[in-house]
MOPAC internal coordinates of N, CA, C and O (Angstrom, degrees):
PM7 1SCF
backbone

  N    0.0000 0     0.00 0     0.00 0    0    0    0
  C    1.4487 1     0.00 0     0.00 0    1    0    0
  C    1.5276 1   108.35 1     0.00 0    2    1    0
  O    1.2310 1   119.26 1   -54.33 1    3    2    1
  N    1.5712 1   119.02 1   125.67 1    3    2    1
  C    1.3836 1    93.28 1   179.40 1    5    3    2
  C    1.8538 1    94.54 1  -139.00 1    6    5    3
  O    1.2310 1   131.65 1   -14.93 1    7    6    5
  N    1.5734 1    95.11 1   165.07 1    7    6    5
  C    1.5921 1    99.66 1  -131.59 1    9    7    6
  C    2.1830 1    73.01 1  -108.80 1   10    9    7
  O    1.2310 1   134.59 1   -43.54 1   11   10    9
  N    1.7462 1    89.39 1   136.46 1   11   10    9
  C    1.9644 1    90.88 1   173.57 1   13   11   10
  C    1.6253 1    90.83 1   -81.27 1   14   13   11
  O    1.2310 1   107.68 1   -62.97 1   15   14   13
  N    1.6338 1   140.59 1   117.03 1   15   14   13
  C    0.9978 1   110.07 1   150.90 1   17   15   14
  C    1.5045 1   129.19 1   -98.29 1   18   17   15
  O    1.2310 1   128.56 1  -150.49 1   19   18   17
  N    1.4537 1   101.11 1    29.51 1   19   18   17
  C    1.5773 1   109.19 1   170.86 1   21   19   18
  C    1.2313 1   113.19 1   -96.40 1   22   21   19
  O    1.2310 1   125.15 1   154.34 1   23   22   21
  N    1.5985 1   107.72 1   -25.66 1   23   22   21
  C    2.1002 1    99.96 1   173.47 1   25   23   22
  C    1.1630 1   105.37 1   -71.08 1   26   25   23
  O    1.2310 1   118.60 1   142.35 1   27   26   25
  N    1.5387 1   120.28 1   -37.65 1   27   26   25
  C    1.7381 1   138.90 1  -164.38 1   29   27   26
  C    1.8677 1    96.33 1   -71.89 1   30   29   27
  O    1.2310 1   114.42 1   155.38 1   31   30   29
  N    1.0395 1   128.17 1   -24.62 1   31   30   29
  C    1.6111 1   127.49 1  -171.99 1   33   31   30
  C    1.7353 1    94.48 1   -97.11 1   34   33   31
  O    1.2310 1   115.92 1   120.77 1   35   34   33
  N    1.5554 1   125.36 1   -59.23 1   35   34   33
  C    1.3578 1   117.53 1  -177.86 1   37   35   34
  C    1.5775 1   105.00 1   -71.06 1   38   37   35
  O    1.2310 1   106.21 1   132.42 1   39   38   37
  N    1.4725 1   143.22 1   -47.58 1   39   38   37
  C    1.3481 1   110.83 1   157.04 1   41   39   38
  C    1.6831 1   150.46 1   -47.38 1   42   41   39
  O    1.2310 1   135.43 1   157.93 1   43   42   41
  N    1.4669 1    87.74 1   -22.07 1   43   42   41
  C    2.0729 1   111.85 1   178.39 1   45   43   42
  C    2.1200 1    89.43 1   -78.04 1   46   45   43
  O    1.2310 1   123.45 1   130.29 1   47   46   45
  N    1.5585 1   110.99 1   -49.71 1   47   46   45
  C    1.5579 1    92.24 1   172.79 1   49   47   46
  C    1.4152 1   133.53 1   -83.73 1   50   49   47
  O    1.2310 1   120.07 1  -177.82 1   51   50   49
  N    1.3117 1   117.47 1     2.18 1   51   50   49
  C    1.1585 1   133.65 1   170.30 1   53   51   50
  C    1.6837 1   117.35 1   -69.27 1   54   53   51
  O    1.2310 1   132.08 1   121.41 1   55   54   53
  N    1.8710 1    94.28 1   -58.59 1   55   54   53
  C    1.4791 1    90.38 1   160.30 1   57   55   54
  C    1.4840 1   138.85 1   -76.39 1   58   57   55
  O    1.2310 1   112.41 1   171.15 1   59   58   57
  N    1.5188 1   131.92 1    -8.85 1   59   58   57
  C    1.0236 1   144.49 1  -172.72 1   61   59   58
  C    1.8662 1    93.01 1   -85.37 1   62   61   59
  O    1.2310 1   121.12 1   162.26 1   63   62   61
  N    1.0113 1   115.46 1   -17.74 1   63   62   61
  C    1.5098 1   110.57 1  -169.52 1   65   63   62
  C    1.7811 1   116.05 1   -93.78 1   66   65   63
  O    1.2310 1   140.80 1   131.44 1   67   66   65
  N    1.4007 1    77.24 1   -48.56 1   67   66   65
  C    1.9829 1    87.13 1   160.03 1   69   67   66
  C    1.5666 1   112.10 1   -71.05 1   70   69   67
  O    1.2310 1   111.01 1   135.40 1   71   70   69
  N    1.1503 1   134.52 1   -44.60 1   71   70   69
  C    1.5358 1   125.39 1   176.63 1   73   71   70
  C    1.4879 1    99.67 1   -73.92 1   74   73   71
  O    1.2310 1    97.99 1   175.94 1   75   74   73
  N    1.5185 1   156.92 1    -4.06 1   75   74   73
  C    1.4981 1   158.04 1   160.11 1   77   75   74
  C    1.6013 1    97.33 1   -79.44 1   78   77   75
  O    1.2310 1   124.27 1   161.10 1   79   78   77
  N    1.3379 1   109.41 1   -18.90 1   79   78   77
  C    1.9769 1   107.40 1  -171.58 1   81   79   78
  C    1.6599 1    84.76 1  -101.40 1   82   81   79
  O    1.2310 1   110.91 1   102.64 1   83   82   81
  N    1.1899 1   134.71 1   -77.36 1   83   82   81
  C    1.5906 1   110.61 1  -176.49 1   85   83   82
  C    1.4579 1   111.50 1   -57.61 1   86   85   83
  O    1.2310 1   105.48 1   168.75 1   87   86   85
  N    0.6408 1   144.51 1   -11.25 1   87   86   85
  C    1.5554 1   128.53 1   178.43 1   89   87   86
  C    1.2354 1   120.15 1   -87.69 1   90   89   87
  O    1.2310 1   122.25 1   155.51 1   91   90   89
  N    1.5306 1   113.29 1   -24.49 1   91   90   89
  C    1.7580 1   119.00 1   165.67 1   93   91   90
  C    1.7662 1   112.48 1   -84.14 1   94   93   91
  O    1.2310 1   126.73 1   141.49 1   95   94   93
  N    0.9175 1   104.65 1   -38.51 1   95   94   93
  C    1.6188 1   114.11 1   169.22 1   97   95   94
  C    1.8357 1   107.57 1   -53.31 1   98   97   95
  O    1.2310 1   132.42 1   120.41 1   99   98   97
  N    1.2389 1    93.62 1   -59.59 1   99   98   97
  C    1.7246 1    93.73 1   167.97 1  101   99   98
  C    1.4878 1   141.84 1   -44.25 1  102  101   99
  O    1.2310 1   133.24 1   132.25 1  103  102  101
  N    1.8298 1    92.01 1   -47.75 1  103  102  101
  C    1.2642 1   107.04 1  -179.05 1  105  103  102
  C    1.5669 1   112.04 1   -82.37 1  106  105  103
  O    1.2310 1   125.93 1   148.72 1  107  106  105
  N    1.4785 1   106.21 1   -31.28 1  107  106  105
  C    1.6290 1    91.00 1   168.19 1  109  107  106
  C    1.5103 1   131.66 1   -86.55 1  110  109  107
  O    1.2310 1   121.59 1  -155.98 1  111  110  109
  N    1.3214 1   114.56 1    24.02 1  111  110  109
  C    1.4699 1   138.37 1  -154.58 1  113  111  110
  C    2.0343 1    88.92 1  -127.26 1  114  113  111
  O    1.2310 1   112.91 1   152.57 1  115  114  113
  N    1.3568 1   131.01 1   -27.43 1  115  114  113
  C    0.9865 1   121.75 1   170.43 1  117  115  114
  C    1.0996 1   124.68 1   -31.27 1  118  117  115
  O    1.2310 1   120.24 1   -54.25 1  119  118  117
  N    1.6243 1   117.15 1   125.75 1  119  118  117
  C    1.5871 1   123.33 1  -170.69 1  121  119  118
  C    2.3159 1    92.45 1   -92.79 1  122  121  119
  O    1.2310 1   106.31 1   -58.90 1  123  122  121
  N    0.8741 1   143.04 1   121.10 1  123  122  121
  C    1.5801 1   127.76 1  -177.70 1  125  123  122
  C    1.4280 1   104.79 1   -76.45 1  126  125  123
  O    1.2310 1   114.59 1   169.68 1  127  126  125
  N    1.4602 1   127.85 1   -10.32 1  127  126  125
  C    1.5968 1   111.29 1   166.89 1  129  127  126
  C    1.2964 1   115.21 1  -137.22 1  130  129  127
  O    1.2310 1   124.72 1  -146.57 1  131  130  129
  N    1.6281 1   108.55 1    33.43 1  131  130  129
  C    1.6925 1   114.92 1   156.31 1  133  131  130
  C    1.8116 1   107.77 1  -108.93 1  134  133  131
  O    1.2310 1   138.08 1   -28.27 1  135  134  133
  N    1.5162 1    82.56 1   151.73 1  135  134  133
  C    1.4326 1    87.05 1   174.21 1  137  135  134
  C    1.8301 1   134.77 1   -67.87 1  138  137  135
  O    1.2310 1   132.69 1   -48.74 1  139  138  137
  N    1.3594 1    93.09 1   131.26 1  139  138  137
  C    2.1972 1    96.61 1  -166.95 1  141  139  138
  C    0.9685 1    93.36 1  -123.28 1  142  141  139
  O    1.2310 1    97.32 1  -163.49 1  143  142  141
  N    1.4645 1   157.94 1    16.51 1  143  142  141
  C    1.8291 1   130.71 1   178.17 1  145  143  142
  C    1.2689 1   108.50 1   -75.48 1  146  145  143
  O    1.2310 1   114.97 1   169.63 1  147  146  145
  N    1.6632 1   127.14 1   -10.37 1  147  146  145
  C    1.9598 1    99.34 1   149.68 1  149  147  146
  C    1.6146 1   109.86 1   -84.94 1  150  149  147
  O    1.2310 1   105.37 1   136.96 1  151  150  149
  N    0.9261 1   144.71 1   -43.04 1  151  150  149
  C    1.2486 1   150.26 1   123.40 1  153  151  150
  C    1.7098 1   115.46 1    40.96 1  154  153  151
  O    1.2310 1   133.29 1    82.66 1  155  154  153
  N    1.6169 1    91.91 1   -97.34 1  155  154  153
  C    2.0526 1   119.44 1   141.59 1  157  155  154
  C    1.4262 1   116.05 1   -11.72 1  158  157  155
  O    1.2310 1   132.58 1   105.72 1  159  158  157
  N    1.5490 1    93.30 1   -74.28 1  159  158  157
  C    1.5518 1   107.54 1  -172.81 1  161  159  158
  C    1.5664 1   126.64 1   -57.28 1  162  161  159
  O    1.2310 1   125.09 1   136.45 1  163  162  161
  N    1.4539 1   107.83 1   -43.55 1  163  162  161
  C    1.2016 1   119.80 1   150.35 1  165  163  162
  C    1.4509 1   135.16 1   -54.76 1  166  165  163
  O    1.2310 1   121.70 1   173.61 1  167  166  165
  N    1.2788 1   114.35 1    -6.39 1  167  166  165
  C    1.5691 1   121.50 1  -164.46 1  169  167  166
  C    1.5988 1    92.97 1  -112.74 1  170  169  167
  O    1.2310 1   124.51 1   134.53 1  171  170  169
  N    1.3677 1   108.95 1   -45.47 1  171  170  169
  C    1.4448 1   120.04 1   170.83 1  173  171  170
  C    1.5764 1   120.25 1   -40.93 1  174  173  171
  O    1.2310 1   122.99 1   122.54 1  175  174  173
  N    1.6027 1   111.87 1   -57.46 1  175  174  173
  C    1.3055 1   132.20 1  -169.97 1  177  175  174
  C    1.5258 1    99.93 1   -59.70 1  178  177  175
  O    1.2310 1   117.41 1   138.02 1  179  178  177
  N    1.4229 1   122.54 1   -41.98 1  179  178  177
  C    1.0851 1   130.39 1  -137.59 1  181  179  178
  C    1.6251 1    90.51 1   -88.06 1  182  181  179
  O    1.2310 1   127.37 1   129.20 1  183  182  181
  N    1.4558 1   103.43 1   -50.80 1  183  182  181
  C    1.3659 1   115.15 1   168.72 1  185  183  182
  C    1.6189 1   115.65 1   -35.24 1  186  185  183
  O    1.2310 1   125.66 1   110.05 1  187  186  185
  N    1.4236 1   106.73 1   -69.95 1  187  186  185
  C    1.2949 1   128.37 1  -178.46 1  189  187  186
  C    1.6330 1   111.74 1   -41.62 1  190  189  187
  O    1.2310 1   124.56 1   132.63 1  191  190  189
  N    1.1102 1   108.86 1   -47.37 1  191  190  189
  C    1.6081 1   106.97 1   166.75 1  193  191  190
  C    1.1966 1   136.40 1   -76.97 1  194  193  191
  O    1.2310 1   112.21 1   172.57 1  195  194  193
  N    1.2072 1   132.30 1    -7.43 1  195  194  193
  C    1.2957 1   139.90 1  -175.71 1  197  195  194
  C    1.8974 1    87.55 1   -95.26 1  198  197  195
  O    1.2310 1   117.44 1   129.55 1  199  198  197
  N    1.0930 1   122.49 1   -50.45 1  199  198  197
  C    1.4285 1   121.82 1  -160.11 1  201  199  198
  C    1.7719 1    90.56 1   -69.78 1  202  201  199
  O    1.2310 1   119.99 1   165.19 1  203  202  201
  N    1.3963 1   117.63 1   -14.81 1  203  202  201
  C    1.7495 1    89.60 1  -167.92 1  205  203  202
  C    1.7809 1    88.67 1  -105.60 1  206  205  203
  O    1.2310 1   117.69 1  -174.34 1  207  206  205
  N    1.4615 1   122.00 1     5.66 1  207  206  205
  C    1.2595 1   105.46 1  -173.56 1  209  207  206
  C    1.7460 1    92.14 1  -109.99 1  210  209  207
  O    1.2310 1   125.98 1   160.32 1  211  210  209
  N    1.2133 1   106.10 1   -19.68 1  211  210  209
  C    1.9402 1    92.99 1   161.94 1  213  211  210
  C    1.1901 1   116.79 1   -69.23 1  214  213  211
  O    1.2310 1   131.19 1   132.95 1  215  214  213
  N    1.7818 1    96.00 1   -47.05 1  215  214  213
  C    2.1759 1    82.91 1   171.78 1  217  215  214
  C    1.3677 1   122.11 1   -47.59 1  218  217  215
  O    1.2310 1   128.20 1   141.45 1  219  218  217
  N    1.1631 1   101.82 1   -38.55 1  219  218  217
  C    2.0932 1   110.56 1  -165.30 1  221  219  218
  C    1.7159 1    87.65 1   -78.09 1  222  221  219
  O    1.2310 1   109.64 1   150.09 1  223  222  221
  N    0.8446 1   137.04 1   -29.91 1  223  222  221
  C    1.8093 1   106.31 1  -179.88 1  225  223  222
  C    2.1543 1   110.59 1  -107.71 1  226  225  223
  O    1.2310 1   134.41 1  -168.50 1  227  226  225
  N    1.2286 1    89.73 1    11.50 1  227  226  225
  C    1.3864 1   112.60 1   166.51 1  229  227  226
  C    1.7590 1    99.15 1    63.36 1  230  229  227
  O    1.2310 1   122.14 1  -125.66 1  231  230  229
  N    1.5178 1   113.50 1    54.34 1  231  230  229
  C    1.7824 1   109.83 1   150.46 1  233  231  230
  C    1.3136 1   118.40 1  -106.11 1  234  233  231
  O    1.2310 1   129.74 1   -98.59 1  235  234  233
  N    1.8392 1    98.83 1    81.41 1  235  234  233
  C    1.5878 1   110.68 1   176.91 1  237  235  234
  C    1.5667 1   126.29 1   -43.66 1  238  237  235
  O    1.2310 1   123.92 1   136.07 1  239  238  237
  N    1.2379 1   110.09 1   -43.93 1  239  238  237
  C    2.3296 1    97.93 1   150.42 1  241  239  238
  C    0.3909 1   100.52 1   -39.19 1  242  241  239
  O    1.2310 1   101.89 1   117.16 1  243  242  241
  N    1.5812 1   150.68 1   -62.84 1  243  242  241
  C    1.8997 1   106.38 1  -127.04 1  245  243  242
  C    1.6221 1    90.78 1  -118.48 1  246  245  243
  O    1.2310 1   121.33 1   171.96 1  247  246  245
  N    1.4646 1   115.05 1    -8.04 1  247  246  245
  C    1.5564 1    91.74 1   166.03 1  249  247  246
  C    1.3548 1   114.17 1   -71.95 1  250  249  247
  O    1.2310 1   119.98 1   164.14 1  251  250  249
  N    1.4754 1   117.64 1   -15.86 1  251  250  249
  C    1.5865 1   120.86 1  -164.51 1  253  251  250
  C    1.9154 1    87.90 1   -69.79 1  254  253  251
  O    1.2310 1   126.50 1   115.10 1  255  254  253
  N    1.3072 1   105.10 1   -64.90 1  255  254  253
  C    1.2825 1   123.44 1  -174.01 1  257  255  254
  C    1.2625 1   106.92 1   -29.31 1  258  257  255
  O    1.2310 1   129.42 1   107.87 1  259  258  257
  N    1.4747 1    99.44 1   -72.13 1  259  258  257
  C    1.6975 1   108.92 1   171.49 1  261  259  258
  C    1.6539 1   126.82 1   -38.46 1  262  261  259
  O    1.2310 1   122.99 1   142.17 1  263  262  261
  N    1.1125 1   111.87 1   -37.83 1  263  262  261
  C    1.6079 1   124.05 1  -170.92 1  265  263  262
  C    1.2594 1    81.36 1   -66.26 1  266  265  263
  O    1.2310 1   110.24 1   119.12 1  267  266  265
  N    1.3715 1   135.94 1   -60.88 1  267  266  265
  C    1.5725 1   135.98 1  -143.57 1  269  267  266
  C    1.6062 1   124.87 1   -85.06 1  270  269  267
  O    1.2310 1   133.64 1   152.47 1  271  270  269
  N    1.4761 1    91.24 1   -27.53 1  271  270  269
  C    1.6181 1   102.09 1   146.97 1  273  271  270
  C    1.4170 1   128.22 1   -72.99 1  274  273  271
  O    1.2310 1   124.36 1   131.76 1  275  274  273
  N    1.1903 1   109.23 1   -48.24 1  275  274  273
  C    1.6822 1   119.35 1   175.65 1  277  275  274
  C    1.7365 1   102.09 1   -45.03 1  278  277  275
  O    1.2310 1   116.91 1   133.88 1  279  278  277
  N    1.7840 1   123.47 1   -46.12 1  279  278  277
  C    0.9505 1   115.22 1  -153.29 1  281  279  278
  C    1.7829 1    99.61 1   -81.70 1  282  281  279
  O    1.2310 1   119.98 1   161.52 1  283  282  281
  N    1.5874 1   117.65 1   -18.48 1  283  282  281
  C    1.4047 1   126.83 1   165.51 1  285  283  282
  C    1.3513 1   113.43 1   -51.18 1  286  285  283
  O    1.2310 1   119.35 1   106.08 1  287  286  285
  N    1.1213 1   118.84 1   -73.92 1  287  286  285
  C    1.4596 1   147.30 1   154.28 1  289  287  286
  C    1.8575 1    97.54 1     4.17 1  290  289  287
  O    1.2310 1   137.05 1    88.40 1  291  290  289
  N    1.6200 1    84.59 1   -91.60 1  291  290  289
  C    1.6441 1   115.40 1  -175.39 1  293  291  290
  C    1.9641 1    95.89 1   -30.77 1  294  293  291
  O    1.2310 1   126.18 1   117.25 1  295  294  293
  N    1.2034 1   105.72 1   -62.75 1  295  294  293
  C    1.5079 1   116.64 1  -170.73 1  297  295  294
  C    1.7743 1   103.18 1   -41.55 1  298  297  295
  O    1.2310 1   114.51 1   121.48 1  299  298  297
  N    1.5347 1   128.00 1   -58.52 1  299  298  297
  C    0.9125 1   147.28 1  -160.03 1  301  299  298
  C    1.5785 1    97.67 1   -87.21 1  302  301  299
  O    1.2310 1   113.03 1   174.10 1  303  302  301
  N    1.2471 1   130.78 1    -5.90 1  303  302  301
  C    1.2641 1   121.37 1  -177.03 1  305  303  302
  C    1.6915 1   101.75 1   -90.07 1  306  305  303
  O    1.2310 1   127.88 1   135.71 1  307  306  305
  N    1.8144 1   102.44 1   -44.29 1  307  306  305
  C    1.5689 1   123.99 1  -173.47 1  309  307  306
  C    1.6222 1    94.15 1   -54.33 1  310  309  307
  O    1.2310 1   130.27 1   117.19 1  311  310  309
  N    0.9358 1    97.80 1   -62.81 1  311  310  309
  C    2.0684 1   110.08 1  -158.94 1  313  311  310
  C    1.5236 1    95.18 1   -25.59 1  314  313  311
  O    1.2310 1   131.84 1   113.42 1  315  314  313
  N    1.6605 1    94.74 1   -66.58 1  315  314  313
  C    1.7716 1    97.54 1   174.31 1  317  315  314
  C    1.9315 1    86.55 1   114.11 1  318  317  315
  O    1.2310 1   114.94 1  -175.12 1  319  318  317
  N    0.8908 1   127.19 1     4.88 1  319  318  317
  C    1.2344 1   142.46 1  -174.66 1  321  319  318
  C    1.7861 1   117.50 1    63.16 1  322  321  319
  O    1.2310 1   142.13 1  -129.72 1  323  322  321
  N    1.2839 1    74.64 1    50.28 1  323  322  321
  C    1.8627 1    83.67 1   168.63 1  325  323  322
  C    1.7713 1   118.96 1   -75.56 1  326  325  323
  O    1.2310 1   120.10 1   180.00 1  327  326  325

């Protein structure tokens, strides 16, 4: 069995780029006293995947990056948007 990991790297950046395009659209679209915890959650996920598909093709920035947003993210997901 042998594995393309060049379709598997341009599809892993394909999607990390469209979930970085809704997730900035989102976040600058934040209402500060309407309700977002699907919102969050979605921003989270989005986060969450880009950081495990930089780990998996090994671009240690932006997983660092990524971890550190995710853990922003994560914070703002918990709050519940208080």
């Amino acid at each position: 069995m042998t594995i393309d990991l060049c379709n598997s790297r341009q599809m892993s950046s394909k999607r990390s780029l469209e979930g970085l395009e809704a997730m900035e659209s989102g976040l600058l679209h934040l209402d500060a006293g309407g309700p977002r915890q699907r919102d969050d959650q979605y921003h989270f996920r989005a986060a969450h995947s880009i950081k495990g598909a930089s780990a998996t093709f090994g671009f240690h920035d932006l997983t660092s990056f990524t971890h550190v947003l995710e853990s922003l993210l994560d914070e703002m997901r918990l709050d519940g948007g208080r």
